[in-house]
DRENGU-569045 format. One record per residue (C-alpha): x, y, z. Coordinates in steps of 0.001 Angstrom, whole numbers, plus 524288, in hexadecimal, padded with zeros to 5 digits. Layout:
BEGIN
XYZ;...
This chain:
BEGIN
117F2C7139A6FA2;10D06C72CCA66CB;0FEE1C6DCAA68EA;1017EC6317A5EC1;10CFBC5E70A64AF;106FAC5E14A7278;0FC57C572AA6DD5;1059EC4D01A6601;10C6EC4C39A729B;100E2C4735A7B57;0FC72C3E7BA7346;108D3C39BFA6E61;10CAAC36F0A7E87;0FEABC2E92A7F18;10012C26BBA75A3;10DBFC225EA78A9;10743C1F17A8660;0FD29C1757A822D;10715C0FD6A7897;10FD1C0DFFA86E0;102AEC082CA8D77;0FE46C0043A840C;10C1CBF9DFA8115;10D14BF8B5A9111;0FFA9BF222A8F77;102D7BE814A84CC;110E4BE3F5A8A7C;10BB2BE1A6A97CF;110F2BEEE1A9C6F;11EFABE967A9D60;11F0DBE039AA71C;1285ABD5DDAA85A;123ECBC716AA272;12AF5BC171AAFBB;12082BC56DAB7D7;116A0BBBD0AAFF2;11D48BB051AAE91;11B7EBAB0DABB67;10DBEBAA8FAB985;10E7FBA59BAAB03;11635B9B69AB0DE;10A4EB9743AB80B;1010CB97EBAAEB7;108EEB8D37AA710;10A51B8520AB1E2;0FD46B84A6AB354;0FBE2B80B6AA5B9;1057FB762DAA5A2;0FECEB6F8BAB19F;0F08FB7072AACB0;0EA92B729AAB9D1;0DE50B75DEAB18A;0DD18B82DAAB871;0DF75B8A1CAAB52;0D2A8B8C09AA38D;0D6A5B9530A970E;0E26CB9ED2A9487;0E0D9BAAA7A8CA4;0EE1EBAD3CA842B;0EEA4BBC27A8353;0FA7BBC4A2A7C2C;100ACBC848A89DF;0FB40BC046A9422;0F38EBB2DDA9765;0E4C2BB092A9BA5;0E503BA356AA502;0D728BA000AA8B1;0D5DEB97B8AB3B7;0C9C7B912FAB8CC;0C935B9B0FAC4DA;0D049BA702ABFEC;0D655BAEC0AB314;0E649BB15FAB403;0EBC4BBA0BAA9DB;0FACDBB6F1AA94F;0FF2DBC698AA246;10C20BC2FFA9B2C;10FBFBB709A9363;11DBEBB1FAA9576;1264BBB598A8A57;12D22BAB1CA811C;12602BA330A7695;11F26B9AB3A801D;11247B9543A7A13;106E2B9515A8468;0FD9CB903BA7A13;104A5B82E4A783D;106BBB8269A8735;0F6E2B84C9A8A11;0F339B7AB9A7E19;0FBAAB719DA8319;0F770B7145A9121;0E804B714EA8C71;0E59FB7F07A915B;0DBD9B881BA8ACD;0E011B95F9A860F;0DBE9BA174A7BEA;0E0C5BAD53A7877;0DF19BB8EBA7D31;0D422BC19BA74D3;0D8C9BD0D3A6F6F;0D896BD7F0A7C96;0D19DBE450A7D12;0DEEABEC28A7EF0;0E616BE74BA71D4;0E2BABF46AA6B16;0EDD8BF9FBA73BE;0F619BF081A6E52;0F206BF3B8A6007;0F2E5C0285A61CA;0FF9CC01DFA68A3;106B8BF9FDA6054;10183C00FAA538E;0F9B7C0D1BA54DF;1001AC1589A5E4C;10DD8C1432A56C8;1071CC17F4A4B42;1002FC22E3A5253;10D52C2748A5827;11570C299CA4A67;109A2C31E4A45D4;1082FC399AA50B7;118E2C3A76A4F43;1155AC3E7EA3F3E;10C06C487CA42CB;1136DC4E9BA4F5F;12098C50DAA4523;11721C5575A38F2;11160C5F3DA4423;11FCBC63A9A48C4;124C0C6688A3A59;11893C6DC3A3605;117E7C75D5A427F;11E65C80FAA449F;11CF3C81DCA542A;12469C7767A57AE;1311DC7553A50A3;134A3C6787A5761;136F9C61B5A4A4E;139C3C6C02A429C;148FBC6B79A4662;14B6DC74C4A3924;1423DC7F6DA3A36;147DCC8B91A3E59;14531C8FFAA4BF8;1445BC9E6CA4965;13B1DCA61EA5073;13329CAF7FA4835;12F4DCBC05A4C0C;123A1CC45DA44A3;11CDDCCFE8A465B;117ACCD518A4E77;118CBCC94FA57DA;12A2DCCD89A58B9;128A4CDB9FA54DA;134C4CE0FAA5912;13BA3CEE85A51D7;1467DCF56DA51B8;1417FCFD26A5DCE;14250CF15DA667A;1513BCF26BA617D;15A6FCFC93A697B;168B2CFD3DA68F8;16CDBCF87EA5BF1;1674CD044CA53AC;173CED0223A4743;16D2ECF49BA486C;160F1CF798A4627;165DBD015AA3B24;16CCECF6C7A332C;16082CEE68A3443;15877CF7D5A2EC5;15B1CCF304A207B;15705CE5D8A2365;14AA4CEB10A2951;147BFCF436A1E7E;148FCCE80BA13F8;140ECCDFFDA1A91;13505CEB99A1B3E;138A7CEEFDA0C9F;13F51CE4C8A0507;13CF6CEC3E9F7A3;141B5CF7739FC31;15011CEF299FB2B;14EBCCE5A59F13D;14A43CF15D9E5DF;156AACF5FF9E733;15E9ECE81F9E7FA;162B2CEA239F5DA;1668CCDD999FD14;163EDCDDF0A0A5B;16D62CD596A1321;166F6CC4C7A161C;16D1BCC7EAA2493;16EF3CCFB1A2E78;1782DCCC57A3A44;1751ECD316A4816;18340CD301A4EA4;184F1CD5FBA5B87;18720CD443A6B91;17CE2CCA78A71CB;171A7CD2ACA76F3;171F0CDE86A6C97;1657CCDC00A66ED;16729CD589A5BDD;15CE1CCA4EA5A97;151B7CD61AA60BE;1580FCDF2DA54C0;153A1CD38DA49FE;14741CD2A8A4EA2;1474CCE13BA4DB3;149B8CDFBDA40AA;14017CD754A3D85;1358BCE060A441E;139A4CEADEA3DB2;1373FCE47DA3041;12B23CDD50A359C;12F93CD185A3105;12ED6CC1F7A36CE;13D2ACBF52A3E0B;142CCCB208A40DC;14B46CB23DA4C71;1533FCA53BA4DEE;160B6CA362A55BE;16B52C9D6AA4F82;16BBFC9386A58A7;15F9FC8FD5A53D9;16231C886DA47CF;16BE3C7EB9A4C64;16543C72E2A5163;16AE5C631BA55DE;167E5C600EA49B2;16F4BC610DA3CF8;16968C6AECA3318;15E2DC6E67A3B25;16519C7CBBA3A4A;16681C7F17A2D0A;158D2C7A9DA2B98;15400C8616A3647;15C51C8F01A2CC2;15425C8B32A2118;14700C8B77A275F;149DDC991CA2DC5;14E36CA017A2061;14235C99A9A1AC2;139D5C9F25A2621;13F7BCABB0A22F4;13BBDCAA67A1403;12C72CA598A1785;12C39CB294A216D;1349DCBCC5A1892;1378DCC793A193B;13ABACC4C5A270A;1492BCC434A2F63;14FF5CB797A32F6;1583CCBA7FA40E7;16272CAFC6A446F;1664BCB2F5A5153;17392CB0B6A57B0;17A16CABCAA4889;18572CA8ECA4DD7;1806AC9B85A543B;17EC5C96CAA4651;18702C9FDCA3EB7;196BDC9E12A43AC;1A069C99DFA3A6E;19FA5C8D3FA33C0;1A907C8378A33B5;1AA07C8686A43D9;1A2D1C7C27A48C6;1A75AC6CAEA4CC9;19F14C67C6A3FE8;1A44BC70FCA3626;19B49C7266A2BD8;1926BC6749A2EB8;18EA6C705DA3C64;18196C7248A3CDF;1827CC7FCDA42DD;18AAAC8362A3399;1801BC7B73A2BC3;1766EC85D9A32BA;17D67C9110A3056;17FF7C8B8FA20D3;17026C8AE9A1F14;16F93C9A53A246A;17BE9C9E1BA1B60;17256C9658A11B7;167DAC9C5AA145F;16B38CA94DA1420;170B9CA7C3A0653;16377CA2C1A02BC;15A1DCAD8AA0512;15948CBB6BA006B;154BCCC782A07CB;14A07CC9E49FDF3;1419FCC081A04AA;140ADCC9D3A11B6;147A7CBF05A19AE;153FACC59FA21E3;15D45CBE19A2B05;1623DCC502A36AE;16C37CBEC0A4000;17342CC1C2A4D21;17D91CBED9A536B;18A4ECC3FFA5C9C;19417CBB4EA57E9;195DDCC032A484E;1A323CBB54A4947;1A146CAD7FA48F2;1960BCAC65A3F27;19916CA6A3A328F;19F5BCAF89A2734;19484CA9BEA1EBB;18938CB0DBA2571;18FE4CBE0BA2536;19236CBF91A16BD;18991CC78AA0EA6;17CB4CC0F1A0A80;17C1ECBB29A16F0;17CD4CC33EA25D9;181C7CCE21A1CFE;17EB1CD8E8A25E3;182F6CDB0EA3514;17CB0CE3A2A3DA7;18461CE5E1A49CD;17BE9CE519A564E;18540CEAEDA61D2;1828BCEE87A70DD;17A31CFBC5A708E;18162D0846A74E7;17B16D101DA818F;17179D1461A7768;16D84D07DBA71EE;16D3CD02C0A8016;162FFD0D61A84E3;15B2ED0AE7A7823;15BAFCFBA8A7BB2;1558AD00AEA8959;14BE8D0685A863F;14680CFCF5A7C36;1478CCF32AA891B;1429FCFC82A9228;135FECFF3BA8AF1;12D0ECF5B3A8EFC;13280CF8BCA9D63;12D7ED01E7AA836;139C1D0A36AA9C8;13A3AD1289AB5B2;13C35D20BFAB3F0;149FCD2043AB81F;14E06D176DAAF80;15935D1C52AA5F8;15B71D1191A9A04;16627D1C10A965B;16E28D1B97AA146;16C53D0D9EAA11C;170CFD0CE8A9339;17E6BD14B5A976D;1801BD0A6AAA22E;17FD8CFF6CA98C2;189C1CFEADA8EC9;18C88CF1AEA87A2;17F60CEC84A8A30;177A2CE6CAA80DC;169D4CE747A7D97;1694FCDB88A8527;16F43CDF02A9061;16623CEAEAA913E;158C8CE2A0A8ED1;15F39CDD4BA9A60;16033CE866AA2A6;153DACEB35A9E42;14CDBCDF42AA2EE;15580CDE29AB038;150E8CEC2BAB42F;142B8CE7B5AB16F;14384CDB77AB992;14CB1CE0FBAC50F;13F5ACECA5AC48B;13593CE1B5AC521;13C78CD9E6AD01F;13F5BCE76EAD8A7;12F76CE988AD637;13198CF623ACDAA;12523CFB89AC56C;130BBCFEF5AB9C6;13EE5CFBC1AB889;147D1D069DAC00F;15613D0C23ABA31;15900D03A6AC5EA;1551ACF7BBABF67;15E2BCF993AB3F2;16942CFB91ABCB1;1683ECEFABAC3EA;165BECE7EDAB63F;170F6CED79AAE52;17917CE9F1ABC58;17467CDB99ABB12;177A5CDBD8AABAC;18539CE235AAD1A;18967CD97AAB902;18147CD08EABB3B;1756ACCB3CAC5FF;17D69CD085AD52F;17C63CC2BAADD16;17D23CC8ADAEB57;17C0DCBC29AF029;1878ECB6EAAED69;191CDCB727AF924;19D94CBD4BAFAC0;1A7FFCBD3EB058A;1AB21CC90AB09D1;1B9E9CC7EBB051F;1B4C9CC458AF61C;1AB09CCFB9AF677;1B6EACDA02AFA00;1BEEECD4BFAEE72;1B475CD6AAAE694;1B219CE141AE991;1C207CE865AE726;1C0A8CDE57ADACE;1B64BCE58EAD510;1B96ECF1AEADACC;1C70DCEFA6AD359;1BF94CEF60AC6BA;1B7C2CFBA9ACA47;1C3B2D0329ACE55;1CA48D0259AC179;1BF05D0395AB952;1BCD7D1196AC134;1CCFDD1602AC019;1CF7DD0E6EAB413;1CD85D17EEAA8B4;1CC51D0DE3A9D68;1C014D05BEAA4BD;1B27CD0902AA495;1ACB3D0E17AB206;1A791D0711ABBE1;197A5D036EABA31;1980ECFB74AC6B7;19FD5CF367ACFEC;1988FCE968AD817;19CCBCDD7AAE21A;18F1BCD846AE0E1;19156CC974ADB55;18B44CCA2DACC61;18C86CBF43AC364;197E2CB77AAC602;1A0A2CC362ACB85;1A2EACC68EADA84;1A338CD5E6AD3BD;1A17CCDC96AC96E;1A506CEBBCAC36C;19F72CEF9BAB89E;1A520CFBB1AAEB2;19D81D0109AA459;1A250D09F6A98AC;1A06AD17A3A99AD;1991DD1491A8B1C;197FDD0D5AA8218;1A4C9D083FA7BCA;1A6F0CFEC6A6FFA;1B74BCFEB5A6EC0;1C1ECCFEB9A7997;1CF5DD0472A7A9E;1DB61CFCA3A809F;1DB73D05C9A8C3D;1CB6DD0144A8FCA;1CFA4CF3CBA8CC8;1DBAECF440A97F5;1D2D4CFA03A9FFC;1C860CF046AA06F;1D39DCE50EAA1CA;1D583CF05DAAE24;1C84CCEEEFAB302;1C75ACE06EAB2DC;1D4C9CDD4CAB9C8;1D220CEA94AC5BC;1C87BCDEC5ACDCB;1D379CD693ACFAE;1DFFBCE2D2AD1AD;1D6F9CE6F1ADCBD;1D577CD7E6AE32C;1E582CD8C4AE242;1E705CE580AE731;1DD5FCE49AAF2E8;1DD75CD612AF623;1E986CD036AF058;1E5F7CC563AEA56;1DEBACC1CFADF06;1D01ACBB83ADCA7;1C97DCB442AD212;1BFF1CC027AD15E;1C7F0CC4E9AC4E3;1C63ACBAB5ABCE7;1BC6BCC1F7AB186;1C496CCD98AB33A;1D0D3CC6D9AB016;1C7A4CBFC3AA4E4;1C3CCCCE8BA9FC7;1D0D6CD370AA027;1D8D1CC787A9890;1CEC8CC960A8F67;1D0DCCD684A8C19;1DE19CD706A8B08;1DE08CCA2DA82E6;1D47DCD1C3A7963;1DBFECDED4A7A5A;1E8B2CD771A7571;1E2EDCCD45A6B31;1D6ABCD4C9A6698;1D92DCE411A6688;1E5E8CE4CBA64DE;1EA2CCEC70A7244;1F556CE5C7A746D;20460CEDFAA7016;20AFACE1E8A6F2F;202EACDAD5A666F;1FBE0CE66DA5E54;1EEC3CE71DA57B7;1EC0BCD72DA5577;1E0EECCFA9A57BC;1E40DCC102A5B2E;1DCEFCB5D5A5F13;1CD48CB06AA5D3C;1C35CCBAAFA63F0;1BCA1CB698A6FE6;1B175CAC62A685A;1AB95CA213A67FC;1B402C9496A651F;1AF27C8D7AA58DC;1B31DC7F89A576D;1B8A0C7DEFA4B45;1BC97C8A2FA489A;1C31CC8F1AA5324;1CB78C82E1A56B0;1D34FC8510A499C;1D6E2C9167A4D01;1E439C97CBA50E1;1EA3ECA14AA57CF;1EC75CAC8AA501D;1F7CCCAFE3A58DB;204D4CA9EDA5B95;20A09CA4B0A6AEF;212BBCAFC4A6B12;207D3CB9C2A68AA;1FE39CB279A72A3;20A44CB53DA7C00;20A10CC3D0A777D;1FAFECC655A79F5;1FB67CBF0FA8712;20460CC9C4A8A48;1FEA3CD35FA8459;1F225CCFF6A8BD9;1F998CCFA7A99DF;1FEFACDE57A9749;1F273CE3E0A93DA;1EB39CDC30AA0FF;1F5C8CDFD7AA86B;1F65BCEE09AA4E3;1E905CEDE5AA7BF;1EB95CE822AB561;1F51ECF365AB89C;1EB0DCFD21AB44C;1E1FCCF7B5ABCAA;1EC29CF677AC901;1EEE5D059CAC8A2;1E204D081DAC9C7;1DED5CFDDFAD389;1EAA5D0449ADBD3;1E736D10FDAD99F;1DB90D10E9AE07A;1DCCBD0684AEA3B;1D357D0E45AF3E4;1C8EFD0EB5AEA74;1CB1ED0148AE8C7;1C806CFF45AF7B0;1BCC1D08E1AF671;1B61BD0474AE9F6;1B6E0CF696AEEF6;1B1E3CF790AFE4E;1A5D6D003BAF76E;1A3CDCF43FAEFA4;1A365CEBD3AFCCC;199D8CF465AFF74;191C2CF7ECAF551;191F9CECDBAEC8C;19039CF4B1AE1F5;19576D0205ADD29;191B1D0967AD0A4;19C35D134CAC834;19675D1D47AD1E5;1989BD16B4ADE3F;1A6AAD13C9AD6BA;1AA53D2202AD371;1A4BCD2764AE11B;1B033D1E93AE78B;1BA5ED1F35ADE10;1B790D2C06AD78D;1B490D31C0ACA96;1B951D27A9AC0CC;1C60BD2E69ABCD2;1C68DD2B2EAAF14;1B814D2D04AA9AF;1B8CBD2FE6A9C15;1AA0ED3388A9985;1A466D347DA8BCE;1A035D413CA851A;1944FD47A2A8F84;18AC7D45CAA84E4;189CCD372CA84F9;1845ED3298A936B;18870D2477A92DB;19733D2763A93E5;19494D2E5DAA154;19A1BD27F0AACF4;19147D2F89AB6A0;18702D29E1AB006;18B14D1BB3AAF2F;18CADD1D40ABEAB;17F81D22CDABF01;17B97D1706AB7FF;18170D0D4BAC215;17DF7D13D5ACF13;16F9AD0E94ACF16;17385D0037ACD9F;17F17D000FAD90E;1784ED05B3AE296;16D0DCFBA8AE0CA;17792CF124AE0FD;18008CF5DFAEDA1;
């Protein structure tokens, strides 16, 4: 709140209490006319008897005067009814007056007239204040609620950036343009109205705008998509007009609309058709769009991770024209996205963002800022003068699996099934030679799981075969082969695993096309979100017959999987046995404390020498630190 509005405020809250005292004060404070009567009652049987005691009564506007000969007796409420007490004194030959102006009636004056008149001014001037302001936006329901950024208050380059250098490439057109205009428009080049940042949550893309806008050392308007909808109707496509002409006043400058796909999915999805207010918000943008040219300096960058359900409309030329593809960084990307993190922190001389890099793949930038700022509070709260490689280990522990909670507790006869679950899933991970090797196996409660085993890829890996496919449907189902196998019986323990495995083979069969029965076809909706509307007027694209077929299709592919994973679990029941009573007693064992009981891991297919994050050795090497801290 401002200082004008505080101010408003105080006095605003006086006056209405003087108003509430001085109406208390003029109604006789609300008490109830019964309590009077009585005594009225009195008074006029005193008159009607004419004892002579009664010397002169003062008529006021609220109560009655009686002067005796010995004593004054003010009577404070007249009865209520037309009851003349003129006639009644005049006719019983007693004296009276009326009251003179009391010296309190200005209360009665102001609070009848002056302070309402007081109070819609002081309303007149409080809204004129909130729609001339620009602090507070109480009132201002369509102004645009984008925050702007200028130099050098937001400076933020391209060096801040790490892991998305074909990004920053393809965005160095839109930068140039903005620096040197001319340099285009001599030669009647066009550059694109938008540019759309696609990809995973955490990759960078909102810090990457910015970027851009730092780079060009222009003003930047950030504003979520979110953002423009309001409760009331059209207060959104109002935001959309005041931000483009924002953008105009402050050209050449960049417009970001963050997370587009709150405002941007299909129309014609929602309950209210086209009368929705979310698709008369995303009209005014389409609008909008249209309605400016790049000449003017003003640029509109979006992003978003769902491109698939955005309107058609914003994706045609003219419009978000351009896509720029923003994906998880490789093990280079990831140490470069360390190191910009790890600059303003005192790193300990062991520390090796490389290694930790290797040991991370599928992490976003994200996830690593994470790591980051983990390691640099577990350091602070151990009392360390920097952050130790030990640190890291323990944080990218807590980000792969979760905070441990060693207080929970465990009977001794769940802990040992836990512990041949898990190290079910660790035994065919290590024998199994279509499933990445073992990171860690644990029966230290995380999360919501009793256990968990972790694999990691040898490196980083963007398609799978069939065979890796089967064997992570392997890997999932081993937990509850060994709970059969050792205890008989079966537990609710493999619930997610028989969640991951259904799951695969379900995509395996309608998505990729693994299945020999059924051949390369893709059926039914992908895995997204349910529009109503839209979606409820949709169909199979498959008949019963063929639903029968991929059902079956599904159970030979699971099941195939399940005798995999049986011949390995009866292979090597003794390491079974040995794997698991370690895990009673460590708690915790690493790939190298996994190899040192079971033995080499017989089917390592290591990458070319030259490239160290394909190394096994050294993704053990990367473990060992963080289980031996945990066991």
């Amino acid at each position: 709140m401002n200082k004008n509005a505080r101010y408003f405020t105080v006095w605003f809250v006086v006056l209405i209490i003087i108003a509430f005292g001085a109406f208390l004060r003029f109604t006789g404070g609300g008490t109830d006319a019964s309590d009077d009567v009585a005594t009225f009652s009195d008074f006029l049987q005193q008159v009607e008897e004419g004892s002579g005691r009664i010397e002169n009564v003062i008529i006021g506007l609220e109560s009655i005067t009686v002067e005796y000969s010995d004593h004054v007796q003010e009577i404070s409420r007249l009865p209520s009814g037309n009851f003349n007490l003129e006639e009644k004194l005049l006719e019983h030959n007693v004296k009276w007056d009326y009251e003179p102006a009391r010296k309190y009636q200005w209360l009665s004056i102001v609070a009848t007239s002056v302070l309402p008149l007081l109070f819609f001014i002081g309303l007149i001037f409080f809204m004129s204040r909130q729609m001339q302001g620009t602090g507070n936006r109480a009132m201002s329901f369509g102004k645009s609620r984008a925050k702007v950024y200028t130099q050098p208050t937001s400076k933020v380059t391209f060096e801040d950036v790490a892991g998305c250098d074909e990004a920053k490439t393809a965005l160095q057109e839109i930068i140039e343009f903005l620096r040197e205009p001319k340099k285009f428009e001599r030669l009647g080049g066009r550059i694109p109205k938008g540019v759309m940042l696609v990809g995973p949550p955490g990759t960078g893309k909102t810090l990457l705008a910015r970027a851009i806008a730092g780079e060009a050392g222009v003003p930047f308007f950030s504003i979520s998509g979110s953002d423009f909808v309001e409760m009331f109707v059209g207060v959104g496509a109002a935001r959309v007009r005041d931000l483009f002409e924002q953008g105009k006043k402050n050209a050449p400058c960049i417009i970001f609309i963050d997370e587009l796909d709150a405002v941007g999915r299909h129309r014609g999805a929602g309950i209210g058709g086209g009368h929705d207010e979310r698709e008369q918000t995303l009209n005014q943008l389409l609008v909008d769009m249209d309605g400016f040219d790049t000449s003017g300096g003003v640029i509109v960058v979006a992003a978003t991770n769902r491109p698939d359900v955005l309107d058609p409309a914003l994706l045609r030329a003219g419009r978000f024209d351009r896509q720029v593809m923003v994906d998880l960084p490789d093990v280079r990307g990831r140490e470069a996205i360390l190191n910009v993190h790890g600059r303003e922190k005192p790193l300990a001389e062991e520390v090796d963002l490389q290694r930790l890099a290797r040991g991370t793949p599928g992490f976003s930038g994200a996830d690593l800022e994470n790591i980051m700022n983990e390691a640099a509070l577990l350091a602070a709260k151990s009392g360390h003068d920097d952050v130790p490689m030990q640190c890291f280990e323990d944080a990218k522990d807590r980000v792969l699996m979760g905070p441990a909670r060693r207080s929970l507790v465990i009977s001794d006869r769940e802990r040992r099934i836990t512990a041949f679950h898990e190290a079910g899933h660790a035994l065919v991970s290590h024998f199994h030679p279509d499933v990445d090797p073992n990171y860690k196996v644990s029966i230290i409660p995380r999360g919501r799981a009793l256990g968990v085993n972790v694999s990691l890829p040898l490196e980083d890996r963007h398609n799978h075969t069939r065979a890796q496919l089967l064997g992570r449907i392997s890997h999932a189902l081993g937990g509850r082969i060994a709970e059969e196998l050792i205890f008989g019986e079966q537990t609710t323990g493999a619930k997610n695993d028989f969640e991951q495995a259904s799951d695969i083979g379900r995509r395996m069969v309608c998505e990729f096309g693994m299945s020999e029965k059924i051949g390369p076809l893709s059926f039914g909706q992908r895995d997204e979100q349910i529009f109503l509307g839209r979606e409820i007027a949709t169909h199979k694209d498959f008949s019963e017959q063929t639903a029968i077929l991929i059902d079956e299709e599904i159970r030979k592919l699971v099941e195939a999987a399940w005798a995999a994973a049986s011949d390995i679990m009866q292979s090597h029941v003794d390491k079974l046995h040995v794997l698991a009573e370690n895990l009673l007693v460590e708690e915790t064992l690493d790939s190298a404390d996994i190899d040192r009981l079971l033995g080499p891991r017989p089917h390592n297919q290591l990458a070319d020498a030259g490239d160290p994050d394909a190394a096994v050795s050294d993704l053990a090497a990367d473990a060992a630190p963080l289980a031996r801290e945990q066991a």
